[in-house]
N, C-alpha and C positions, 0 to 999 in steps of 0.2 A: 284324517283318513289314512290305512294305511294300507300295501297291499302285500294280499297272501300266495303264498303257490302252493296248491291240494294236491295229493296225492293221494289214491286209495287203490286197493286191490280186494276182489271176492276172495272169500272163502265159504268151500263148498261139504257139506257132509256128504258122509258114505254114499249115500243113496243119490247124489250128486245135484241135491237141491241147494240154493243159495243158503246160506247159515246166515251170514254174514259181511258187513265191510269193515275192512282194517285200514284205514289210513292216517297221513301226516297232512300240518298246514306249520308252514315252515314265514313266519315275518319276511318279506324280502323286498320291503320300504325301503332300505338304505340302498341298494343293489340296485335299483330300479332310478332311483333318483342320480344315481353313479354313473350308470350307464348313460342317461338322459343328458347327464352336464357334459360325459367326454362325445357324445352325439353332436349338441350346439357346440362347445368348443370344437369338432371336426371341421365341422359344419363354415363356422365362423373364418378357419382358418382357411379354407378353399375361397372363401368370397373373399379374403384377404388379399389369395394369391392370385385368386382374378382380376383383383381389380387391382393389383399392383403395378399392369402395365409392361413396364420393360423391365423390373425385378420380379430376380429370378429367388425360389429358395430351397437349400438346400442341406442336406445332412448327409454327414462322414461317419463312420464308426471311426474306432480308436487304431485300426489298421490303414483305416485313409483307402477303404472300398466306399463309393457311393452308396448310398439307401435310399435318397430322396432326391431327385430335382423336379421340379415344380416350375412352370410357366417362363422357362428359358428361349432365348432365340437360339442359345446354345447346344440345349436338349436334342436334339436329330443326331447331333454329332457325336456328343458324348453317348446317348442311346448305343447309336452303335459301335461304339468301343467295349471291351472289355471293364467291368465296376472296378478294378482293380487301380491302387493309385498311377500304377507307372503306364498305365494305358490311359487313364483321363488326361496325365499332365501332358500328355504331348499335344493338346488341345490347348495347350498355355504357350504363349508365343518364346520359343526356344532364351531369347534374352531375360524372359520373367519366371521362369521354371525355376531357377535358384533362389527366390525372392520367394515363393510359393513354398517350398520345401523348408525353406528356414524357419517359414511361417509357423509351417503344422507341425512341427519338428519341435518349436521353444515352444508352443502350445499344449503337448502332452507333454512334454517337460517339465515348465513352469505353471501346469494345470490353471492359464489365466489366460484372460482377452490379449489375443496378440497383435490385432488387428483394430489395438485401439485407437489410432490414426487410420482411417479408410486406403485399402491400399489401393494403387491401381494399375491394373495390369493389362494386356493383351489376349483375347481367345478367340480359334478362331471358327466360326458360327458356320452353320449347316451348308451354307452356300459359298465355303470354304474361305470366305472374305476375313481378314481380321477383324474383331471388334475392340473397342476399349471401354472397359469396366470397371467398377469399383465395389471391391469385395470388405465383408466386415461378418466375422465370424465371434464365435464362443463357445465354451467346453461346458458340456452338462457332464455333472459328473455323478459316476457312483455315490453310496455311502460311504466305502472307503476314500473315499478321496480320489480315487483314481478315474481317468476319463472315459464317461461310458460313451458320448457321441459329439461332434463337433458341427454345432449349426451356424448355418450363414445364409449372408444374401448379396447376391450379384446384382448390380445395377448397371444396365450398357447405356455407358454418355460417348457413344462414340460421335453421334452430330456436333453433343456438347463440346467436344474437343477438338472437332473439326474448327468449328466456328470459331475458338477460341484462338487455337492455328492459323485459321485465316486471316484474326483481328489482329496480333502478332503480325504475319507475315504485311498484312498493308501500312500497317507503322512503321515497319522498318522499312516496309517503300517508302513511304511519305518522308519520313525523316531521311533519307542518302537522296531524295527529289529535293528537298530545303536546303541541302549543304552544296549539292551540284550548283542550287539557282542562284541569280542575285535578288532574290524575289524575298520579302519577309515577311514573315507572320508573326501578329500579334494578338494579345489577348487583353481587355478592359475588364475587368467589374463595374458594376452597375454606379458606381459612383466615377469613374474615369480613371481607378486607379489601374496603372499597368501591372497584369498580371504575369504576361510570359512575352518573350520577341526571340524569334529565332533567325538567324543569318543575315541580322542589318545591317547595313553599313550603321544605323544610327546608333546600335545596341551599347557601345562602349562611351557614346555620351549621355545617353541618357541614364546608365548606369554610374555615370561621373556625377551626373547632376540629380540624382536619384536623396 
């Protein structure tokens, strides 16, 4: 099946009776099927971004003005800044602003993934609180070769790294509580082998006898 687009116009004699219809039917199968795929691919990409959760995503031109942010906790903030790079970055926590710069900087540069290690950085969200995020971006580029836009996507693990902080932070309690005490802890495997003893008196014999 394929489909056509008509076009006709009258033409009228003297006397200003119909004469005639003059028209075109122009194939516009392939236009139609075009349109259709970058529709679903729209499409596709919005249930993406919705259902992404707490990533964010977004596209830079090649001057590093915003174009795109998409389902940020971020977005309110940067909305109301200026698109311009030096107005977004102060949305980047002042210690990672130079980390960000070097980023997009070797990225039109070296027209490659610079952010092939996920970086992570600080920004800070609508309700001015910082977050912590982990950004990973890529250069589409011209024909020439040169960089027409630079996409990415933000991912806020700031809970992530709370928790993490806190897991950290109770170990290093627990271990200066083990060295304070004369209390010891030890560790078996399932067969009675000793795996670990920390601050025993028994520790240096049984490491003699080990």
């Amino acid at each position: 099946t394929r489909i056509a687009l008509a076009r006709a116009v009258q033409i009228f004699d003297e006397s200003g009776a119909l004469r005639e219809w003059v028209g075109t039917t122009t194939d516009i199968t392939e236009r139609v099927r075009t349109e259709e795929a970058l529709r679903l691919s729209g499409e596709r990409y919005r249930t993406l971004v919705t259902a992404s959760g707490k990533q964010s995503i977004w596209v830079l031109d090649a001057q590093g003005n915003m174009l795109v942010l998409e389902n940020s906790v971020l977005k309110r903030s940067l909305d109301s800044a200026a698109s311009d790079r030096k107005q977004w970055l102060q949305w980047v926590h002042p210690e990672d602003r130079a980390k960000v710069q070097q980023h997009f900087e070797a990225m039109l540069r070296e027209r490659a993934v610079c952010f092939g290690e996920v970086a992570t950085i600080r920004m800070r969200a609508a309700d001015a609180t910082w977050r912590t995020v982990q950004i990973a971006a890529a250069p589409l580029l011209n024909a020439d070769g040169s960089v027409r836009e630079i996409i990415g996507t933000t991912v806020d693990i700031t809970e992530q790294a709370q928790a993490q902080e806190a897991l950290r932070v109770s170990e290093e309690r627990y271990r200066t509580l083990i060295t304070a005490s004369r209390q010891s802890v030890w560790a078996l495997d399932p067969e009675g082998n000793m795996i670990s003893m920390s601050n025993s008196v028994m520790e240096h014999s049984l490491a003699d006898g080990a």
